[in-house]
C-alpha beads as a LAMMPS data file, in Angstrom:
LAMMPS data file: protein, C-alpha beads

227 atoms
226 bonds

1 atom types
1 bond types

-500.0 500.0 xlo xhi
-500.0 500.0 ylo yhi
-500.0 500.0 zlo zhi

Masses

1 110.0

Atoms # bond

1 1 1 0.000 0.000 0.000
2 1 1 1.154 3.202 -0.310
3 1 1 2.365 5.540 2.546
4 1 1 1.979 9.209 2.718
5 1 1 4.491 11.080 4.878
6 1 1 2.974 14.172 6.288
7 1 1 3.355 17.099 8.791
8 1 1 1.040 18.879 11.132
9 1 1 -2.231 19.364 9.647
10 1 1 -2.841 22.690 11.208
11 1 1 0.093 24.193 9.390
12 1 1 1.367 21.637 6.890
13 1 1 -0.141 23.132 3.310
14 1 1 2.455 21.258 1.204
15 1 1 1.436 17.913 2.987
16 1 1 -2.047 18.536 2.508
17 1 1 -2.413 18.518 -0.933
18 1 1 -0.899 15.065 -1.944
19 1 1 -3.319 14.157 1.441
20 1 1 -6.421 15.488 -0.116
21 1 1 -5.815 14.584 -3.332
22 1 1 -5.625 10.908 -2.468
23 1 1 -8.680 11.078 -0.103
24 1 1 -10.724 12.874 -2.528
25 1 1 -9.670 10.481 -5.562
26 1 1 -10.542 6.901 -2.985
27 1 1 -6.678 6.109 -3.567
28 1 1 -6.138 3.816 -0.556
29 1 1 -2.668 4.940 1.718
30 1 1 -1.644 4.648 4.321
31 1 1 -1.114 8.018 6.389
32 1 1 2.522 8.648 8.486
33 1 1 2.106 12.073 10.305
34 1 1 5.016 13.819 11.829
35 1 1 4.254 16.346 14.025
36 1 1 6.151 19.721 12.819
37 1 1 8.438 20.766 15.880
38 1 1 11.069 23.558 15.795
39 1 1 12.170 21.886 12.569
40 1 1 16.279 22.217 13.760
41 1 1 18.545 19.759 12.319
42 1 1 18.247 16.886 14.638
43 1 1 14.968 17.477 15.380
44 1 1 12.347 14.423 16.338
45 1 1 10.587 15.729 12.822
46 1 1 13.818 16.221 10.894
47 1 1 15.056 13.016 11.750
48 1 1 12.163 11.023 11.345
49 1 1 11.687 12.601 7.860
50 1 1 15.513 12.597 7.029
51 1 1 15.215 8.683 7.422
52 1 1 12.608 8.742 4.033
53 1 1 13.397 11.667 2.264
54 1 1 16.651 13.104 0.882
55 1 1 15.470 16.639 1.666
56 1 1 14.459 15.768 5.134
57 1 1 10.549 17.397 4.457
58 1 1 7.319 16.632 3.871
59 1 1 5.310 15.177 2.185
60 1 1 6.871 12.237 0.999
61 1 1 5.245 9.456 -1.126
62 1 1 6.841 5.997 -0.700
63 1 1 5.360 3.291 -2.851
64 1 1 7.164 0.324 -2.324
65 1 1 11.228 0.983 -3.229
66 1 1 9.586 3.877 -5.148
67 1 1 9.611 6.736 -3.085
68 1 1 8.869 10.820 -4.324
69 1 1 9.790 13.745 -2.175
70 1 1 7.664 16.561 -4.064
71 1 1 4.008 17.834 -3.671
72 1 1 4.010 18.343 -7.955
73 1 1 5.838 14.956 -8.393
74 1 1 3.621 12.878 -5.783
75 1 1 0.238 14.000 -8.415
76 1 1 2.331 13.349 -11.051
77 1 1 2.627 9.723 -10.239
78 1 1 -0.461 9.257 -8.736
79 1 1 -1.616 10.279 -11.972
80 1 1 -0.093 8.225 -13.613
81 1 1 -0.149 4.964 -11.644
82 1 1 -4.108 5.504 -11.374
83 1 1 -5.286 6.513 -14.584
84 1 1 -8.560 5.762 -14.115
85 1 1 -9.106 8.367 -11.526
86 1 1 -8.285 11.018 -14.303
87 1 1 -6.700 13.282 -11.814
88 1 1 -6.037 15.744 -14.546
89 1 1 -8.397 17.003 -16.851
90 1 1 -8.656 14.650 -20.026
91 1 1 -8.603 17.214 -22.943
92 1 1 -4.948 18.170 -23.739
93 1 1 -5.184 21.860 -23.491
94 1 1 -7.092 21.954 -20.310
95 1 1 -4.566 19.573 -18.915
96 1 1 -1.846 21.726 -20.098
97 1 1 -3.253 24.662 -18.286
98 1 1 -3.833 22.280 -15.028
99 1 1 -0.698 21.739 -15.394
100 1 1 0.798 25.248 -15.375
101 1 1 -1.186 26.472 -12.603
102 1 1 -0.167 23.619 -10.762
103 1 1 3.771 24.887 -11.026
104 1 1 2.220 28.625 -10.909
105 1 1 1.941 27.616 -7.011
106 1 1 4.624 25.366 -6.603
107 1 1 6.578 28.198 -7.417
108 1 1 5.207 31.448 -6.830
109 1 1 2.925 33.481 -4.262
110 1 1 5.256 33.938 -2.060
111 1 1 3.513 36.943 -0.551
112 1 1 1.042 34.902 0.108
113 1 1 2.773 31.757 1.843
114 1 1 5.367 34.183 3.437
115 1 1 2.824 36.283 5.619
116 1 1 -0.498 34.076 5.281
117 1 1 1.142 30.890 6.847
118 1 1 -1.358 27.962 6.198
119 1 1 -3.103 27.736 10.064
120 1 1 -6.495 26.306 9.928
121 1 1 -7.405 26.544 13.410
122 1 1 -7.175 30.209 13.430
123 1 1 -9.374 33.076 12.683
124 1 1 -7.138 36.190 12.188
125 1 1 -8.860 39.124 9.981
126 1 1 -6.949 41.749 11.624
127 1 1 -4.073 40.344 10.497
128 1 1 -5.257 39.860 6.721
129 1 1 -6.023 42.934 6.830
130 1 1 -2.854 44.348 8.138
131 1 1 -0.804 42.433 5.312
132 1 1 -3.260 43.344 2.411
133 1 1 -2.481 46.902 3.655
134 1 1 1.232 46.656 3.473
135 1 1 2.501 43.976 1.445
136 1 1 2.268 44.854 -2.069
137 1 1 2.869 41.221 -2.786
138 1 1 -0.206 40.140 -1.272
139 1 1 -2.304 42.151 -2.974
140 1 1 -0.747 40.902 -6.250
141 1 1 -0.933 37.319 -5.175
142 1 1 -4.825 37.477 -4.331
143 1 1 -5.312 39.422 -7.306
144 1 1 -3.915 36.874 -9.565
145 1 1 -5.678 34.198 -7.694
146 1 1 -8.677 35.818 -8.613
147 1 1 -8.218 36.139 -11.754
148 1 1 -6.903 32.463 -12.955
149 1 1 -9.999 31.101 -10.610
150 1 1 -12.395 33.673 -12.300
151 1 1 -11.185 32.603 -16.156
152 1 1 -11.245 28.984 -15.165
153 1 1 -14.699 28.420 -13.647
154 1 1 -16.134 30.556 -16.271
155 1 1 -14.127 28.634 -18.962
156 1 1 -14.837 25.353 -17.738
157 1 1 -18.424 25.665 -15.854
158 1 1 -17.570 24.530 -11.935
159 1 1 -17.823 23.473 -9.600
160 1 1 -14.116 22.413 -9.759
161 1 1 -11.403 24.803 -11.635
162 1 1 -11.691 22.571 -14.385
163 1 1 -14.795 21.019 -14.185
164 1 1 -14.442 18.125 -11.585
165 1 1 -12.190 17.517 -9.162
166 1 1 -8.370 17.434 -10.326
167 1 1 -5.149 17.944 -9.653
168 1 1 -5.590 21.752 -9.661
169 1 1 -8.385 21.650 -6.770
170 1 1 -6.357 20.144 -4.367
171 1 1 -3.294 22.246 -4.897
172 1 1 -5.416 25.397 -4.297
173 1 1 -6.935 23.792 -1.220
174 1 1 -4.613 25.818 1.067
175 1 1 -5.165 28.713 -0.454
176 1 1 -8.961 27.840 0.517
177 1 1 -7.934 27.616 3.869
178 1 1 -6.087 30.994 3.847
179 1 1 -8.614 32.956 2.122
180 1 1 -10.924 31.621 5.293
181 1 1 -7.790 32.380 8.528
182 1 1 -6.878 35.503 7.131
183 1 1 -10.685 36.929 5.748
184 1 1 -8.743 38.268 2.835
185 1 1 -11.497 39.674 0.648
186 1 1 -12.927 37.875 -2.895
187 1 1 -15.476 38.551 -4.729
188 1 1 -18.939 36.537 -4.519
189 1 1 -18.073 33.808 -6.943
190 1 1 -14.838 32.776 -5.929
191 1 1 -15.473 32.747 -2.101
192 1 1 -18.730 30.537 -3.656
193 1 1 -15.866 28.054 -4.749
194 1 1 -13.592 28.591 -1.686
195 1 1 -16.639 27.176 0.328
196 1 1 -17.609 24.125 -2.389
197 1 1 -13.283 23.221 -1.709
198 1 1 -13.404 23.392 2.117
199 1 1 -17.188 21.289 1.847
200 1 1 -15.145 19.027 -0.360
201 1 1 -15.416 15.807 1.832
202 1 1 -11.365 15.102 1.776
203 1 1 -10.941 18.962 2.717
204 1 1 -13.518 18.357 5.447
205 1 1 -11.189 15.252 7.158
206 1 1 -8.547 16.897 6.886
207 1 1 -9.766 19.857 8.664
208 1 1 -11.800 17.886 11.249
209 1 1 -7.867 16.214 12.235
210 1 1 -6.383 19.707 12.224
211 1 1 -8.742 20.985 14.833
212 1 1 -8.391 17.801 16.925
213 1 1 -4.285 18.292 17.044
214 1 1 -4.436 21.110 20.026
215 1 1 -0.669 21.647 19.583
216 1 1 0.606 25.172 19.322
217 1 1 4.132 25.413 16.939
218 1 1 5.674 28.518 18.224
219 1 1 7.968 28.577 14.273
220 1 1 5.278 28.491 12.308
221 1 1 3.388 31.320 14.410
222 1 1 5.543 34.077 14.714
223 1 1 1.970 36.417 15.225
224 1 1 0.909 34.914 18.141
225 1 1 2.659 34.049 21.066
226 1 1 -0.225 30.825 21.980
227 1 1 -3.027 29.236 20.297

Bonds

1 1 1 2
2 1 2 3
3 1 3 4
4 1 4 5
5 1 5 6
6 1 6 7
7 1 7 8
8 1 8 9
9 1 9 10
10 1 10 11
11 1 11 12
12 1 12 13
13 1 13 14
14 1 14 15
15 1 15 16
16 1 16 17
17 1 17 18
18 1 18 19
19 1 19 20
20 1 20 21
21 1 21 22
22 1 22 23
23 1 23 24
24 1 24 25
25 1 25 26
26 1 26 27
27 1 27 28
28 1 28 29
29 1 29 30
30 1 30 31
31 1 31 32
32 1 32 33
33 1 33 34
34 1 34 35
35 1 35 36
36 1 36 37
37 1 37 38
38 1 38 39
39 1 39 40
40 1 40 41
41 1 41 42
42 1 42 43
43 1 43 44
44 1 44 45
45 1 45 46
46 1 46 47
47 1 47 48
48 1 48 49
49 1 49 50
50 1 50 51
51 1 51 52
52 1 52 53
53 1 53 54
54 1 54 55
55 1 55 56
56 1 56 57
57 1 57 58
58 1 58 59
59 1 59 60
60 1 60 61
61 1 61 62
62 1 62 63
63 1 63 64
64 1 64 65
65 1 65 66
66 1 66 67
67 1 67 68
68 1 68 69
69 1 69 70
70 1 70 71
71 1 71 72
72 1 72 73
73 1 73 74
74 1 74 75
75 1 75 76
76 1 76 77
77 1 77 78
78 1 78 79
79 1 79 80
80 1 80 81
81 1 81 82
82 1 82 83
83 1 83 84
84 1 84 85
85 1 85 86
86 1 86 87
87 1 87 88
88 1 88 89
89 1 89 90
90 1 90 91
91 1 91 92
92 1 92 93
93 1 93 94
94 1 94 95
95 1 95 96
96 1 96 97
97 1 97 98
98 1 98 99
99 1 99 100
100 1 100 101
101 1 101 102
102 1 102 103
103 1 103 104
104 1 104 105
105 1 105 106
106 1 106 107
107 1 107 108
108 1 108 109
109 1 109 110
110 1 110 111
111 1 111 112
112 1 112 113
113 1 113 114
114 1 114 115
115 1 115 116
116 1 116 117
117 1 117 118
118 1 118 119
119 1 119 120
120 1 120 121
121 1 121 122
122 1 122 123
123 1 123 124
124 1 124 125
125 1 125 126
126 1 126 127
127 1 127 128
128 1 128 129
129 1 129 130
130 1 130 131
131 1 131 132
132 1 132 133
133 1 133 134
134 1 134 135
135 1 135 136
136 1 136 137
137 1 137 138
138 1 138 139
139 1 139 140
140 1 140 141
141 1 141 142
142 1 142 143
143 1 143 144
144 1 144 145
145 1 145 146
146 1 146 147
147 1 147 148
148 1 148 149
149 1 149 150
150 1 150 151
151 1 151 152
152 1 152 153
153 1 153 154
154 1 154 155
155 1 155 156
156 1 156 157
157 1 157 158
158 1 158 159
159 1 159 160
160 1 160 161
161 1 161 162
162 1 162 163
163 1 163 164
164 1 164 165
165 1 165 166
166 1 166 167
167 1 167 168
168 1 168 169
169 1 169 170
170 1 170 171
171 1 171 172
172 1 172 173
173 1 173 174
174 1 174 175
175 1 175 176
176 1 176 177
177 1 177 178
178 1 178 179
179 1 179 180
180 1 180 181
181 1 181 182
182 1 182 183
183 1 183 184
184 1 184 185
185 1 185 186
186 1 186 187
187 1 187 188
188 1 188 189
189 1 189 190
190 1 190 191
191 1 191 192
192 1 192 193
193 1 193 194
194 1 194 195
195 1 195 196
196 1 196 197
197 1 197 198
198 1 198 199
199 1 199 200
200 1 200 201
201 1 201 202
202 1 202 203
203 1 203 204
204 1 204 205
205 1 205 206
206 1 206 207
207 1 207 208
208 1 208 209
209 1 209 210
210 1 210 211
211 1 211 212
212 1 212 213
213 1 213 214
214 1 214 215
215 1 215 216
216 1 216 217
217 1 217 218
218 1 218 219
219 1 219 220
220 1 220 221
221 1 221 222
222 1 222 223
223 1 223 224
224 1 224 225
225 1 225 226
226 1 226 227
């Protein structure tokens, strides 16, 4: 079977989409969750990790003597070791687009990720609305958000980015989450599709799990000095 290594699920957006994406699809795995701690070298986490992956982080994919260390590389070959799930979209071009998106976040919105940390449990509008004030870069990430999610579900119809559920859907499914912590402001249509993600019933697990962890990770909440 294969295993999923993962971090906290409060906090851990990179491990949540490989997570979601497998849940959502009915791909059976088995889950390994490593609870993030101050994430030094030597570290419970780093070690533990360091043992499967040469980067020592999560999420990690092992499938048999297989195993895959990236986020964009784990849907890659889930995609292609379950074909029938069609975790990208079938026509070419759409799939092509999926597919650019896709490495639009793997590599970009940094504004974003930098001061809108993935941390479900919270509610923190103030702060949103502190950073959309005064980083320039998060007003240029939401705006592109925006308008990619705007041109796809009018392109494609919903409820998904593409149609149904995909790839894409469950590498935006942090974003989801931040656009909820942070109250950072959308218009009608796309907080309509923020909610149909989080109601997603893989979204909804995973979220259920992050509540239940109750631990507070002082490194990846600088803001706040306790939950």
């Amino acid at each position: 079977m294969l295993k999923l290594y993962i971090g906290s699920k409060n906090y851990s957006s990179w491990s949540m989409r490989p997570w979601v994406l497998l849940t959502q699809a009915g791909i059976a795995f088995e889950e390994v969750l490593l609870p993030f701690d101050d994430l030094q070298e030597g570290s419970p986490f780093k070690r533990a990790i360091a043992a499967v992956s040469p980067t020592a982080k999560v999420p990690a994919l092992v499938d048999g003597s297989t195993v895959v260390w990236d986020s964009l590389a784990i849907a890659e070959y889930l995609a292609e070791q379950y074909p029938a799930q069609q975790l990208w979209p079938t026509d070419a071009a759409a799939r092509a687009q999926a597919r650019s998106i896709c490495a639009e976040m793997h590599g970009g919105f940094s504004g974003l990720r930098n001061y809108c940390g993935m941390n479900i449990e919270a509610r923190l509008p103030e702060m949103g609305a502190v950073v959309l004030r005064d980083q320039a870069s998060v007003r240029a990430d939401l705006a592109r958000i925006v308008a990619m999610w705007s041109e796809l579900l009018a392109h494609h119809g919903g409820p998904m980015l593409f149609g149904t559920f995909s790839i894409a859907d469950a590498y935006y499914a942090p974003v989801c989450t931040r656009i909820q912590t942070y109250a950072l402001p959308v218009p009608p249509h796309i907080a309509a599709y923020v909610e149909r993600v989080l109601q997603l019933p893989a979204v909804q697990a995973w979220t259920q799990a992050a509540l239940a962890e109750q631990r507070f990770v002082a490194v990846d909440e600088p803001y706040r000095a306790s939950r």
